[in-house]
N, C-alpha and C positions, 0 to 999 in steps of 0.2 A: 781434888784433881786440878791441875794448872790448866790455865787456857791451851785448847789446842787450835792447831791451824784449819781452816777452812776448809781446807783439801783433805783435812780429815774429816770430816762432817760429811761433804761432797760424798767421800769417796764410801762411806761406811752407812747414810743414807741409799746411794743409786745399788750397792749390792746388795742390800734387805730390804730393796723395795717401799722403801720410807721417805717421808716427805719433811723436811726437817723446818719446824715453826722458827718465825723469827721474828722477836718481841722488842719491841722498842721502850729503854730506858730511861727516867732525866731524873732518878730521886731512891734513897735508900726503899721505901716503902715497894716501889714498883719493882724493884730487882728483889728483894727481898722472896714477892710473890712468885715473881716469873722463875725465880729459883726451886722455890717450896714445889710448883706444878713440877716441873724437870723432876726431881727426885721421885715423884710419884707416879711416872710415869716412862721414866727412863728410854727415852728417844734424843738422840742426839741435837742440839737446838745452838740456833745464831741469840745471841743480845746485841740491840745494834743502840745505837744513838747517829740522829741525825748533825750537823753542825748547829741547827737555828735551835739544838738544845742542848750544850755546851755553853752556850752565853753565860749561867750562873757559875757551870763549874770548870769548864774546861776538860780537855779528854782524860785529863792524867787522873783527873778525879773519879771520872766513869771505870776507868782504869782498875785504880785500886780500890775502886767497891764492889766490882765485879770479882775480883782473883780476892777478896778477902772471900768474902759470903761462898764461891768457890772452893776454898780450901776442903769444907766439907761435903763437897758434893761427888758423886763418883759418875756422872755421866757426861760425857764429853759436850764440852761447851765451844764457840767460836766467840769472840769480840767484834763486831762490824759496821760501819764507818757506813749510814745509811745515807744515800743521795748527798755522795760526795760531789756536788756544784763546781768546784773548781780545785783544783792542783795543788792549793796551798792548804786547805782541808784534808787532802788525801796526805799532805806531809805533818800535817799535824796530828793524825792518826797516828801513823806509822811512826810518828816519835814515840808516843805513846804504849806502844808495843800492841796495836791492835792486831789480830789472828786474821783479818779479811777486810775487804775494801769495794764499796759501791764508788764506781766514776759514774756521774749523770748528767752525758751533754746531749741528753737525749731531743732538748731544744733547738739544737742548733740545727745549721745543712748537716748530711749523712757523711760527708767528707771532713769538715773540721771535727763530727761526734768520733768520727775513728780518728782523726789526728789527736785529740787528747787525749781520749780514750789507752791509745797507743800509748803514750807519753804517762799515765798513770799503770801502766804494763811496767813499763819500764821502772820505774820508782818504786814496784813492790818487790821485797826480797825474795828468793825461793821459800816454796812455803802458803804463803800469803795470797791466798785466791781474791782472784780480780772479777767482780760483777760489772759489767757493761749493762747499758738499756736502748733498745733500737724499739724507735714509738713511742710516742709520748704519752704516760699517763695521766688522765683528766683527774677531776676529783681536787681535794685541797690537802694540802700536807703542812700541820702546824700552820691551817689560813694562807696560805702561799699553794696559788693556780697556776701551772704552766700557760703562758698565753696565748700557744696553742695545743692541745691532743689532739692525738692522730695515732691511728690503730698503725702494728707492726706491718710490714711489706716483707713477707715470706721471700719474695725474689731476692730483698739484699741478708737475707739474715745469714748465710755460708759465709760470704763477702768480708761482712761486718764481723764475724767471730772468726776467722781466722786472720783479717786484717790486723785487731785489737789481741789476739790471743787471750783471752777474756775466758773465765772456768765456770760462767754460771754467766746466762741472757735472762735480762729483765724484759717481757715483755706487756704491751697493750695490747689486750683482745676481749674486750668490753669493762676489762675492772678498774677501778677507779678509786683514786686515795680517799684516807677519811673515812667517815659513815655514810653511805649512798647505796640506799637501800633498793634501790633499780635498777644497779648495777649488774649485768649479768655477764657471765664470762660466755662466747665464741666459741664451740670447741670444734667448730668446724675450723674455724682461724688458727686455733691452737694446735691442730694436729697438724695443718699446715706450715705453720714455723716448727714443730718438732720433728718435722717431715724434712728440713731443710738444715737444722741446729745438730753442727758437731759437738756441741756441750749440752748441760743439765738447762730446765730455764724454769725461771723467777716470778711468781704472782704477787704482785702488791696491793694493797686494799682489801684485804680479806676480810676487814671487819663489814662489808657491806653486803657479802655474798652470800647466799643462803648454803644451807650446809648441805646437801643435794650434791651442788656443783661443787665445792671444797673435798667433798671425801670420793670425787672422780679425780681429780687431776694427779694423784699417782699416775694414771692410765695414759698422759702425757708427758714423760719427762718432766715434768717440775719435780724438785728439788728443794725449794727452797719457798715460802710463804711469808708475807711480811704484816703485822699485826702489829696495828699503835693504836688505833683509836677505841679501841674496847676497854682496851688498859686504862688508858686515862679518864673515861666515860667510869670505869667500873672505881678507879679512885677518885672523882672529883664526888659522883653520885651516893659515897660511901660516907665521905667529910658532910654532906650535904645533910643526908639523911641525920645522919649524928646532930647535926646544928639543929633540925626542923624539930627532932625527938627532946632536945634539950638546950636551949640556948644560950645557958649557963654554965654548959661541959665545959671542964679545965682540966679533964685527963687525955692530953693533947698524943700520950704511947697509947689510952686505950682506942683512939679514935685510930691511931695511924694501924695500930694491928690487926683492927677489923678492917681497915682499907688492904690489908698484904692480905689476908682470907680473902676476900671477895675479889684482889687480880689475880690471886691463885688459882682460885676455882675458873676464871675466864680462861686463863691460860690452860688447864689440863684442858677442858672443854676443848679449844679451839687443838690442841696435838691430837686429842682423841678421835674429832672429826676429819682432821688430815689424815689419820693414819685409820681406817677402819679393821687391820687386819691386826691392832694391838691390843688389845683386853683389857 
């Protein structure tokens, strides 16, 4: 199946009640995985890459390693542009032929975050769902801290999504990037911004949350779950393993295909606990 767009995901997740995972890639092994889980499980799912992981390949390459391995897969997938930092990333995507797009001026004042926010609205085609982020998330993403988090403010969150016209709200309400195991999501907070939120909204950090609180937030409007750090923990701990068991391994395919097993099985894990009503 070809990449579809984002508003299709959105839109095919919020009427069956489904929460659609969203697995961050930088290497054939990890999309490999994150693929093999989708087939096995058949829930609609984002693959995203951040910019500070494009350094080796660039997007086109994410690109076309996504839509090859896709060719055989039949559950609908999105491409997305994960904590697009600035405007020139969000067009480097979008050359790219990405299906969805995160803008994240979530750092800034709440004026300038809707003024570019707005301005990354305007540079995505029809089609191409726009995720904004109101609140800064704490936590570290690829070792880069926002210098400051700050939970969502429900009073601007109508304001800010209809100013931005944005199809999906990222928000802060206790979770936090990375693995941060004390992390706990708000859902007194939570239901307050979805109390407020004309669109779907967006949890990032999921690999720190216990699965309790992951397999409620269907019961919030979320939409959409953001998962990197398990992934890369489940392949670096896979290579590792390998080297500890054998120091002398020089079957460099059988090391990487046990690394795609073991982010497969994370990634079915992590759809299974977002969606509890899937089998």
């Amino acid at each position: 199946m070809a990449l579809v767009s984002g508003m299709d995901i959105i839109k095919e997740c919020t009427s069956r009640g489904l929460v659609a995972g969203s697995f961050n890639t930088t290497n054939i092994e990890t999309t490999m995985g994150i693929i093999a889980a989708i087939e096995r499980v058949g829930v609609p799912t984002f693959i995203q890459v951040a910019p500070t992981n494009v350094a080796l390949s660039g997007y086109e390459y994410i690109y076309d390693m996504v839509t090859r391995r896709l060719a055989t897969c039949d559950v609908p997938v999105a491409l997305h542009l994960d904590h697009g930092k600035s405007l020139e990333s969000v067009e480097g995507a979008l050359a790219a032929q990405f299906t969805s797009i995160m803008i994240d001026y979530s750092e800034y004042p709440f004026e300038e975050n809707i003024r570019v926010s707005a301005r990354a609205r305007e540079m995505c085609p029809p089609g191409v769902s726009l995720e904004a982020e109101l609140g800064s998330i704490g936590g570290k993403e690829d070792d880069v801290a926002p210098e400051h988090a700050s939970y969502t403010n429900p009073d601007q969150v109508k304001q800010f999504v209809e100013s931005v016209g944005c199809d999906m709200l990222a928000v802060s309400v206790g979770n936090q990037h990375g693995y941060a195991p004390n992390a706990r999501i708000s859902f007194d907070l939570l239901a307050k911004v979805q109390a407020e939120s004309p669109v779907p909204l967006v949890i990032h950090g999921a690999s720190g949350l216990p699965s309790e609180q992951l397999g409620r937030l269907h019961e919030f409007g979320v939409v959409k779950v953001n998962v990197a750090a398990d992934l890369r923990n489940a392949m670096i701990r896979s290579f590792g393993e390998a080297y500890v068991a054998n120091p002398n391994e020089n079957s460099l395919i059988r090391v990487s295909t046990d690394a795609v097993s073991a982010i497969a099985d994370v990634v079915e894990a992590r759809i299974r606990t977002l969606n509890p009503s899937v089998a």
